[in-house]
C-alpha positions as CSV (number, residue, x, y, z in Angstrom):
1,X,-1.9,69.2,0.8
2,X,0.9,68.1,3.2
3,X,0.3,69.3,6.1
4,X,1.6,66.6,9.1
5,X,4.1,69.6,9.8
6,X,3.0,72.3,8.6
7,X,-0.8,72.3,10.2
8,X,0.7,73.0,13.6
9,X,1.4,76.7,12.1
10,X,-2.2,76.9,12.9
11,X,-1.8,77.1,16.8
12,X,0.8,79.8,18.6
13,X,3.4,76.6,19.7
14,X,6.1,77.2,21.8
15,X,9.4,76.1,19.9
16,X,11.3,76.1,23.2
17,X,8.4,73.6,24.4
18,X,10.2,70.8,21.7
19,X,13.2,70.8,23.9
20,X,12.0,69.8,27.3
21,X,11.1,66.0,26.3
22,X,13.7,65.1,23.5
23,X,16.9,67.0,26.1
24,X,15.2,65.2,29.6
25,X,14.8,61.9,27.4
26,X,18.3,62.1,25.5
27,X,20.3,63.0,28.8
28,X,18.9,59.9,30.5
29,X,20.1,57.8,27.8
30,X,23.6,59.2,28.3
31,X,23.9,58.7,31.7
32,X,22.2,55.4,31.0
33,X,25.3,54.6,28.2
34,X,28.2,56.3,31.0
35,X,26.5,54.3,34.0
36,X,27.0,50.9,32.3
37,X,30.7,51.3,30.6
38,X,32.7,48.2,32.0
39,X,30.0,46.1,32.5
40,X,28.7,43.0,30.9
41,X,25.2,43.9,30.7
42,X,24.3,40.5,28.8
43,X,25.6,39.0,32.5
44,X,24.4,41.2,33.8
45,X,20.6,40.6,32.7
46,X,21.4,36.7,33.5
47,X,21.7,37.5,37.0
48,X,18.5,39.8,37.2
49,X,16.6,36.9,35.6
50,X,17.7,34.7,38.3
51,X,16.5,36.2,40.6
52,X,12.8,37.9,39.5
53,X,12.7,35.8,36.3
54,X,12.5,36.3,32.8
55,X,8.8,37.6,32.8
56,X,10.1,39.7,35.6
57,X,13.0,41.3,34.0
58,X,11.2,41.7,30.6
59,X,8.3,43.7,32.8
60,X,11.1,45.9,34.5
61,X,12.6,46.8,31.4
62,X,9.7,47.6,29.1
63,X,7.5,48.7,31.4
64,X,9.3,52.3,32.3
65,X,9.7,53.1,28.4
66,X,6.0,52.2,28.3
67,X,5.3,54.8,30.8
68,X,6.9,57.2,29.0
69,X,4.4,56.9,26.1
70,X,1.8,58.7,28.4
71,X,4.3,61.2,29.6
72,X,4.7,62.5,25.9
73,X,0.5,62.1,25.1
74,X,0.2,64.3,28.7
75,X,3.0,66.7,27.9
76,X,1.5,67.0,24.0
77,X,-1.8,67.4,25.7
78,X,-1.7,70.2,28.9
79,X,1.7,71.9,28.6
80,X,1.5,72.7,24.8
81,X,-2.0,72.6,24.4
82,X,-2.3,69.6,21.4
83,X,-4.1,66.5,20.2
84,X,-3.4,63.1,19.7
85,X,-4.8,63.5,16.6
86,X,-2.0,66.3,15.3
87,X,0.9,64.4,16.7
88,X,-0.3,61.8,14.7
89,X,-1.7,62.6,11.0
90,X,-2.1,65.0,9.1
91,X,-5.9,63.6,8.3
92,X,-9.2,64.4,10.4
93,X,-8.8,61.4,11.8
94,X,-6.2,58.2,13.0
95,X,-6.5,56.0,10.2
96,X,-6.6,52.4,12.0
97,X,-6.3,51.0,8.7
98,X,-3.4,51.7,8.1
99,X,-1.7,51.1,11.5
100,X,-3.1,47.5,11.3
101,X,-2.1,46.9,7.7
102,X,1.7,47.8,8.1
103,X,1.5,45.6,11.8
104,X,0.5,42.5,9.6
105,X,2.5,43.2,6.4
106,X,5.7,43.4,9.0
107,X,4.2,40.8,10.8
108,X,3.7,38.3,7.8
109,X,7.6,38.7,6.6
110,X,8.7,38.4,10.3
111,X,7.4,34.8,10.7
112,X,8.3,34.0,7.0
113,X,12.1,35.1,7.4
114,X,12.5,33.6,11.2
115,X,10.7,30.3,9.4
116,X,13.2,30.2,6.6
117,X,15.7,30.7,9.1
118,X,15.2,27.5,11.0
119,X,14.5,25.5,7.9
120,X,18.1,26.8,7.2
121,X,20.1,26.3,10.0
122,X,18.0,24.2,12.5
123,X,21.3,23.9,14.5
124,X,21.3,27.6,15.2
125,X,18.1,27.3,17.2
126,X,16.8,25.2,20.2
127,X,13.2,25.0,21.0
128,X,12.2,27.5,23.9
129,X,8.3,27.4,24.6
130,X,6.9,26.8,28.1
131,X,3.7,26.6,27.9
132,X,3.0,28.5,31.3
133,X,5.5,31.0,31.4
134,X,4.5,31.8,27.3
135,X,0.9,32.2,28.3
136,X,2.0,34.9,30.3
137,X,4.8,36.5,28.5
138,X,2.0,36.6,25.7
139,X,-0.5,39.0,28.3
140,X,3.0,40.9,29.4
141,X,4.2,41.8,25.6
142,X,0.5,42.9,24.1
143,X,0.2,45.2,26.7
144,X,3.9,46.7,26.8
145,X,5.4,46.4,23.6
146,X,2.9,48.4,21.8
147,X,3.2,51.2,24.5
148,X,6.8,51.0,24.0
149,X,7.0,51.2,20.4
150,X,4.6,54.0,20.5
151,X,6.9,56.0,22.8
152,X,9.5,56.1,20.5
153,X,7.1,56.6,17.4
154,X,5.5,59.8,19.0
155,X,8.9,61.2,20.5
156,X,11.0,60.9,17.5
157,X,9.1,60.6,14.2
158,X,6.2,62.9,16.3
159,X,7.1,65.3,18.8
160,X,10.6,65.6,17.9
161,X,10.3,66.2,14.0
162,X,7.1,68.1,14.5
163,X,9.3,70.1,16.6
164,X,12.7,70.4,14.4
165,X,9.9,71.0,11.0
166,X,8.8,73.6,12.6
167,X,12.2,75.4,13.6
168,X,14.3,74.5,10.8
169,X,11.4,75.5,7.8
170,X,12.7,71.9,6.6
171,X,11.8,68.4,6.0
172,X,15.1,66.7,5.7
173,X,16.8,68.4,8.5
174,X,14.4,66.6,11.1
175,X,14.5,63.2,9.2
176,X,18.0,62.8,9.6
177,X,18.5,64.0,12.8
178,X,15.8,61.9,14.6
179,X,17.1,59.0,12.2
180,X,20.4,59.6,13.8
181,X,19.2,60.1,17.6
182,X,16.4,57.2,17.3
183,X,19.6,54.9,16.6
184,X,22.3,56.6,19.1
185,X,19.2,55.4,21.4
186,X,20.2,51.8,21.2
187,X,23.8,52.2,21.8
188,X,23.7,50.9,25.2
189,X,21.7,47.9,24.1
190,X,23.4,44.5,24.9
191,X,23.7,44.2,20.9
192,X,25.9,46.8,20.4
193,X,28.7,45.4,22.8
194,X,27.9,41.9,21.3
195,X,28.1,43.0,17.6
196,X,30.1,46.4,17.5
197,X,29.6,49.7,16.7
198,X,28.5,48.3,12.8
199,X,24.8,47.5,14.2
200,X,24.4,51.5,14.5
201,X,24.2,51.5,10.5
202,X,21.1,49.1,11.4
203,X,19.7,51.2,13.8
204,X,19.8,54.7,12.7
205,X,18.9,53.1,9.0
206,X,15.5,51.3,10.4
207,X,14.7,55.4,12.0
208,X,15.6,56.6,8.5
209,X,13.0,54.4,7.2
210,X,10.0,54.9,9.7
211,X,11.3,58.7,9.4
212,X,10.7,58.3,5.7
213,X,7.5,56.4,6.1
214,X,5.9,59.4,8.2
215,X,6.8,62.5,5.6
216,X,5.4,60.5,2.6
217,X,2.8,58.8,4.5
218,X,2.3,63.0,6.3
219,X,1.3,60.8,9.6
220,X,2.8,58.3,12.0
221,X,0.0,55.6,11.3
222,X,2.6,53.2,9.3
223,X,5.4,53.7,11.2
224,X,3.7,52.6,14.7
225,X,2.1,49.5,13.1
226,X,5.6,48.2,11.6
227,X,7.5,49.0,15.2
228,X,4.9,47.5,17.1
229,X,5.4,44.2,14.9
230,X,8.8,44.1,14.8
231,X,9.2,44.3,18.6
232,X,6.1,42.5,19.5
233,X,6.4,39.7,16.5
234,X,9.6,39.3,17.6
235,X,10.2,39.3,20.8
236,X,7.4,36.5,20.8
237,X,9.2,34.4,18.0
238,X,12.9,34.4,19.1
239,X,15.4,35.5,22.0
240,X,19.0,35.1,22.7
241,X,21.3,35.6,25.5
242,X,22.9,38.8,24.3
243,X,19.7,40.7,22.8
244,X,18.1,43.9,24.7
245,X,14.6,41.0,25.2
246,X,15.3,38.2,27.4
247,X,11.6,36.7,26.8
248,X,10.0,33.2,27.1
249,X,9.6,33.6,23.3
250,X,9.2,30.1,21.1
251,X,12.4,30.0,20.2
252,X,16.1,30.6,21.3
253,X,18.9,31.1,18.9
254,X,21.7,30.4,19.9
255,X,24.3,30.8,17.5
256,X,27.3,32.7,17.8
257,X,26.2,36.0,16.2
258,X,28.6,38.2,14.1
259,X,28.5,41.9,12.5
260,X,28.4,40.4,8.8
261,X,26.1,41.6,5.7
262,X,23.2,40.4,7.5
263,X,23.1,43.7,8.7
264,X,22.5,45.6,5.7
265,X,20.3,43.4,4.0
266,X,17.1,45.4,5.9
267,X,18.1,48.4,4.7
268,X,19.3,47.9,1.6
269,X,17.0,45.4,0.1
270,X,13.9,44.9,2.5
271,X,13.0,48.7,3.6
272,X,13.6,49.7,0.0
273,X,10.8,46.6,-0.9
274,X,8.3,47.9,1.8
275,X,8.6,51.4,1.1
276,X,7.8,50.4,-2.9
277,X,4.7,48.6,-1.6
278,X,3.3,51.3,0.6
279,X,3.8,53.8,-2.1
280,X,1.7,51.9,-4.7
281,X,-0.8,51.4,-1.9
282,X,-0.9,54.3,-0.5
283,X,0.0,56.3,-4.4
284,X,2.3,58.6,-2.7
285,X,4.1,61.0,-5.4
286,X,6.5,64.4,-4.8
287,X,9.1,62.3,-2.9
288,X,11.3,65.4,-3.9
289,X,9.5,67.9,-2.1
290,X,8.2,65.8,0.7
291,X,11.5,64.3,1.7
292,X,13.6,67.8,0.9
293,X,11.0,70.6,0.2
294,X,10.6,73.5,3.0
295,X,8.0,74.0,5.3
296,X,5.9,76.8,3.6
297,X,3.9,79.2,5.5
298,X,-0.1,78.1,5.2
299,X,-3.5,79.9,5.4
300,X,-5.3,79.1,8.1
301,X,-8.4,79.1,6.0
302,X,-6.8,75.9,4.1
303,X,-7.1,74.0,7.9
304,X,-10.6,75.0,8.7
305,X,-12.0,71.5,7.7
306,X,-9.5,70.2,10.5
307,X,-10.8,70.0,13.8
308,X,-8.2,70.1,16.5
């Protein structure tokens, strides 16, 4: 039964409790995209990193998004009355399994494709690793990255399409509009003045995926292992002076970057790939109705075996 949506019909929810998070969140980002028009935020990093570091400046912007993650697990808990467990699956319990098996799938194919990178193009890269400073960028990112990813994980592919599944009766109204706001998110990201406004098509695509992963998958497991490695992994393996991470990562790339079909190889090819395998693994089926079906009433008999 698919229930990641429809088994909150069991509890008497607030709709107008959806809005507080996604409208408080979403206006800060605005102001947050206003406040730093005209300014070269890639220099701008540069000089905050000279003056508490790159460990520093990594903590200082990780660290409140972090935060946030228990904002959303204490809002989901006291003010509407919920479990971790419901904002997360739709089974009796968080399968770990699966969390740790799309972390080291994504994982795996992030240190393959960054190696075949440098085997590439060598020149594009210079070796970054300090020893003393990785050691404890290491400790930083294991305990903020995850936190970080899981923010966005519970407020848009959780709390926010809980929310919209609810109102709207629908599964595809909530994919694509928390695909679309989880990338309008990033639009202040150093990236996005580097690049252009054509890394938005990566961006809202990657939310369309992890938005995909969650209906078929009817629970957030796979989506917060895969966004946990491909920040964590990531930010580990490679910086650059005009990415949202400045980190003591391994290496530096430092090529001139361009908005080129590099871009829509993810989402075209890889996600496409992934979403193959998890299916076989996972034998989802109804794609139809999962993806574009309505959220049907339910019995509250059928969620007895459920424990809240």
């Amino acid at each position: 039964m698919d229930m990641y949506i429809e088994q909150l019909q069991k509890f008497k929810i607030n709709l107008g409790s959806y809005l507080v998070i996604p409208l408080a969140f979403l206006g800060l980002m605005v102001y947050n995209y206003f406040s730093t028009q005209g300014i070269d935020t890639a220099d701008m990093m540069k000089k905050m990193t000279k003056v508490i570091g790159v460990n520093g400046t990594f903590t200082m912007l990780v660290a409140p998004l972090a935060f946030l993650f228990f904002v959303v697990l204490f809002y989901n808990k006291f003010i509407q009355n919920n479990t971790l467990r419901i904002l997360t699956t739709s089974r009796e319990k968080i399968d770990w399994k699966r969390i740790f098996f799309s972390f080291g799938l994504w994982s795996f194919i992030t240190i393959a494709t960054t190696g075949i990178s440098y085997y590439m193009a060598p020149e594009d890269f210079v070796l970054n690793f300090k020893p003393k400073e990785f050691a404890i960028f290491v400790v930083l990112a294991f305990l903020l990255i995850p936190l970080q990813t899981s923010f966005e994980e519970y407020l848009f592919r959780g709390h926010m399409l809980q929310g919209l599944g609810l109102a709207t009766k629908t599964r595809w109204i909530p994919l694509v509009v928390t695909s679309f706001l989880f990338g309008i998110m990033h639009i202040a990201n150093p990236e996005v003045e580097k690049l252009g406004l054509v890394i938005m098509f990566y961006y809202i695509g990657t939310g369309l995926f992890l938005g995909v992963l969650t209906l078929m998958d009817e629970g957030l497991e796979l989506a917060l292992g895969f966004h946990a490695a491909n920040n964590l992994i990531g930010a580990l393996l490679v910086t650059s002076d005009w990415s949202a991470f400045q980190t003591h990562s391994i290496l530096k790339d430092v090529s001139e970057p361009s908005a080129n079909i590099q871009i829509f190889i993810p989402i075209l090819i890889i996600f496409p790939v992934l979403l193959y395998i998890f299916a076989a693994k996972y034998k989802w089926s109804n794609w139809k109705e999962k993806l574009f079906g309505t959220i049907k009433p339910i019995d509250v008999e059928e969620f007895e075996t459920i424990g809240k």
